[in-house]
N, C-alpha and C positions, 0 to 999 in steps of 0.2 A: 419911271414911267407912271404918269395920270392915270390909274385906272375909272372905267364909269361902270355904275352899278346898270345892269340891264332890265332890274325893277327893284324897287323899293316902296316900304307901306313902314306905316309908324300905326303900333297898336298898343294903345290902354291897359295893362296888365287887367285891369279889372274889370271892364268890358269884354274883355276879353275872354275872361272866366267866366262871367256872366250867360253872355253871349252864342258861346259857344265852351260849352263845358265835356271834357275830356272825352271819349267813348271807351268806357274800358269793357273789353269782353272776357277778361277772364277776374275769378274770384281774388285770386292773391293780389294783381296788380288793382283790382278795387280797394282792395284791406291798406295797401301801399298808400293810395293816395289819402283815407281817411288819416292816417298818421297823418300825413305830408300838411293836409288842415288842421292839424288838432290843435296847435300852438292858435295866440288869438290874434295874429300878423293876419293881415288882409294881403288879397294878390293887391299890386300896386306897382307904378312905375310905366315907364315911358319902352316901349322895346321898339326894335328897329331889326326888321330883314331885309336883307339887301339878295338879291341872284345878278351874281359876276357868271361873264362869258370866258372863255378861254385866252390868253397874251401871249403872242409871241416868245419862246424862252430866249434869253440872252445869249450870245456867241460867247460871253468871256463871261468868267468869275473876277469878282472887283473886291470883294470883301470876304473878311473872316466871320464866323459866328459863334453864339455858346453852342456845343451841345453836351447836357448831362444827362448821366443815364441814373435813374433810381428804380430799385427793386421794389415792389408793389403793386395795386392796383392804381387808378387815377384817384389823385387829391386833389382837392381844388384851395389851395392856400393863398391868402390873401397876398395881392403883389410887395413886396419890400422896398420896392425904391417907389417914388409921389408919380415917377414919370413913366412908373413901366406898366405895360395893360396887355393882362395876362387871358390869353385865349383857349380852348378844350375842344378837342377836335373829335367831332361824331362821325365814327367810321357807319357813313350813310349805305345805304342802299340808292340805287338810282334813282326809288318811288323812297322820299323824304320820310324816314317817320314811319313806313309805309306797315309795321307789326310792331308799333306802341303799345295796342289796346291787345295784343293777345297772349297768349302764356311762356311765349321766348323771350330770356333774359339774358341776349348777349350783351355788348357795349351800349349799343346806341339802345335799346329800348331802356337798362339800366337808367342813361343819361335822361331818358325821356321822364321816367319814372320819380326820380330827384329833382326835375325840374317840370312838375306836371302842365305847364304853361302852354309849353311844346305843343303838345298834344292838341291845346285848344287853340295854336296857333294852325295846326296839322288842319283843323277842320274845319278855321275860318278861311283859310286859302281854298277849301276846296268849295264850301261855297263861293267862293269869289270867280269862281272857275281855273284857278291858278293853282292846281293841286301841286303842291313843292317835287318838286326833280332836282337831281345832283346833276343829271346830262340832259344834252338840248335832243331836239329830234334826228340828228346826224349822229347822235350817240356822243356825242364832245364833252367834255365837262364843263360845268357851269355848278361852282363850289357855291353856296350860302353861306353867308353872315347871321349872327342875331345876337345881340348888345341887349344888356340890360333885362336877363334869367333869373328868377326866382330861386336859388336850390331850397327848397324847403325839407330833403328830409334826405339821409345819408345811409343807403344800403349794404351793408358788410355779407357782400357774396365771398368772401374765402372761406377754405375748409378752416373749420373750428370742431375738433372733436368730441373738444370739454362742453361744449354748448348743445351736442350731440349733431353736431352737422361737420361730420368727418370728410364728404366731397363738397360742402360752400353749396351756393347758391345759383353759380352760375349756370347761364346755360339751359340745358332739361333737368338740371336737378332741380332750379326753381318750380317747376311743376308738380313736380313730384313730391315736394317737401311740405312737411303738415304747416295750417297754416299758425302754430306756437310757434314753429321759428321762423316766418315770415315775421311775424310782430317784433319776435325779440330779436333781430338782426336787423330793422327800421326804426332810427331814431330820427324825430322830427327836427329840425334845425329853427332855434328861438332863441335870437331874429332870424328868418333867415339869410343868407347870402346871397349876390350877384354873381353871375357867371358870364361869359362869352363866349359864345357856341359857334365854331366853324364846322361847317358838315359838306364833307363833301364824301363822294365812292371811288373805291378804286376798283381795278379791271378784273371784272368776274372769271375765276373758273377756267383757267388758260392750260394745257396741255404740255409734257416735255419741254422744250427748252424755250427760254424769252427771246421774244425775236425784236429785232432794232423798233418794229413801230409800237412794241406791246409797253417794253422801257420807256419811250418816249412820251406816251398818256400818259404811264405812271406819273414822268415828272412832270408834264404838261400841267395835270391835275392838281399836283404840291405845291405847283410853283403859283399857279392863279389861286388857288386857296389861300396860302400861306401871305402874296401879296395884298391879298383883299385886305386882309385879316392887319396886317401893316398900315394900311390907306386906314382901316375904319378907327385902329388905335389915335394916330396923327389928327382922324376928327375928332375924336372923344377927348383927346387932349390939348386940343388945340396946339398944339406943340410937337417937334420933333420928338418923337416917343420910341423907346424900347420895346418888341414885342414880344414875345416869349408867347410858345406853342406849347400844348400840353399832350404828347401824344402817345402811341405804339407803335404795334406792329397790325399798324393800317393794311388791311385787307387780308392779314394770314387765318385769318378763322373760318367764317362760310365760307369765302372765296378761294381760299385755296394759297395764297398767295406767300412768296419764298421772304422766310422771316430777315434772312442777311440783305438780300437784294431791296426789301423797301425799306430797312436801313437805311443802308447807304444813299438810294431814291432821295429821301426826305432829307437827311442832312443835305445832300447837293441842293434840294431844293428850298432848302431854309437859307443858306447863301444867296442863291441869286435873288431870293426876295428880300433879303436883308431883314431878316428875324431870329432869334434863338430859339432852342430847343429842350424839352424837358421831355423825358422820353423814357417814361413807365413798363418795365421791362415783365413783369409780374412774379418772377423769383432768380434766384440762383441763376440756373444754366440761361434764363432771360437775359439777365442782367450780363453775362459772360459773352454770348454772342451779341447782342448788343454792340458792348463794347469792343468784340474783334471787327465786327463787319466796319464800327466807325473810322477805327484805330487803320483799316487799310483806306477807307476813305482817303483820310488825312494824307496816308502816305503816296497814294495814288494821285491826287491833287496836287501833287508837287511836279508832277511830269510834264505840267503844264497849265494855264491858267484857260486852255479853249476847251468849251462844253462839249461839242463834237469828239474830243480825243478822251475826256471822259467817257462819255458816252461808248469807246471803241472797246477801253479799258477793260468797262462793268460787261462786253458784250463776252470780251475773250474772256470770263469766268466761265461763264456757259452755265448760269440760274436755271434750275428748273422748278417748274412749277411745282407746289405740291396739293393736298388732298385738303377737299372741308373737313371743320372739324365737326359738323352736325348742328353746329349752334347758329 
């Protein structure tokens, strides 16, 4: 399926920075970004955001896909094969970006922070009057694109005791933490690296058990991200292209959301988009349930090749939602 972007803008890294330069309101994430400059790289490069509307999900599954699970935080490592174009998925909020510049340091402001570009893309769309949204005004999804990211500088929020930061960085401890080990857990990246950023939100804050329409945004959501993100590889490459997704446990943090059920959500919907998966579990018992919730995927998917029966599958689990974590 054709997908078409519902807007698209081509923006100058350096104009860009220029232009509209970051707004940071809290101290540390300012001290972040003088690292993020310090090397003598200029912002530079051509980036490109695209806002996809919601697609139809498909009746059948037609294809297999990778998915690997690796224990850690996210890495951004350069693709191994010429044709594969590797994407990093920003668990958004509906308002895009929307606590870059203030003292929370979950995933996506992280992401922002590493890739300070973001930020000054965040607040050239809003002068433009196009302030970035993950959903349309009917609340639907409408995931973002954005090719060709800057990482200029690489944050090591895990606990590290010896460094004297025995809970990490993430989260409220970034607040909390003097700013010596903000510096010394920020190294700048020289050169730095390209990235490719999908951002899209999953479904806030849901109550007791997942009911057929809440599952079905979830994948609605995966499946129009996930194909964007496939469509924009095939332009960048000119050529039928590999795409690999870089992701987690999309929505279990603020949002509350059940770590096995958007599992399994995301592999289904890395299939019908026809993409692989690389799926950052962040330790041990991550990395274990991960792998069980995949592992039933897999076996559950054999019962038949119709979404719908899927769909009936994941309902008779009976997922419940669970609780924010604060961050």
């Amino acid at each position: 399926m054709k997908l078409k972007a519902t807007d698209q803008i081509l923006f100058d890294a350096g104009t860009l920075i220029r232009e509209h330069p970051p707004k940071w309101r809290d101290g540390h994430k300012r001290l972040v970004f003088e690292i993020a400059c310090s090397s003598d790289f200029p912002f530079e490069g051509e980036l490109v955001y695209a806002l996809w509307g919601e697609v139809e999900l498909p009746a059948e599954l037609t294809a297999r896909s990778r998915f690997t699970v690796e224990e850690g935080v996210f890495e951004y490592p350069a693709p191994s094969e010429s044709a594969t174009v590797a994407w990093h998925l920003n668990f958004a909020d509906p308002n895009l970006f929307v606590a870059y510049g203030s003292s929370l340091m979950a995933q996506d402001e992280i992401q922002v922070a590493e890739h300070p570009i973001l930020g000054s893309m965040s607040e050239a769309l809003t002068s433009m009057g196009k302030p970035p949204r993950t959903v349309d005004e009917r609340q639907r999804p409408t995931p973002v694109t954005i090719t060709g990211v800057q990482r200029r500088c690489a944050i090591d929020t895990r606990p590290n005791p010896a460094a004297g930061r025995p809970g990490g960085l993430y989260g409220n401890a970034f607040e909390r933490a003097p700013s010596a080990h903000i510096r010394a857990a920020t190294k700048p990246l020289s050169p730095p690296t390209t990235s490719n950023i999908l951002a899209m939100a999953a479904l806030p804050g849901g109550y007791g058990e997942y009911q057929r329409e809440e599952i079905i945004y979830i994948l609605s959501a995966a499946y129009a991200g996930f194909s964007a993100a496939r469509q924009e590889s095939d332009r960048m490459t000119s050529a039928r292209s590999r795409t690999v997704i870089h992701t987690g446990y999309w929505g279990c943090g603020a949002f509350g959301g059940n770590r096995e059920l958007m599992t399994i959500l995301q592999a289904l919907a890395a299939e019908l988009a026809g993409v692989d998966v690389v799926f950052w579990a962040f330790d041990k018992p991550g990395v274990e349930l991960a792998g069980a919730a995949h592992n039933w995927y897999e076996r559950s998917r054999g019962i038949g090749l119709s979404v719908p029966n899927l769909v009936n599958e994941i309902l008779r689990r009976k997922f419940q939602w669970g609780f924010s974590d604060g961050n």
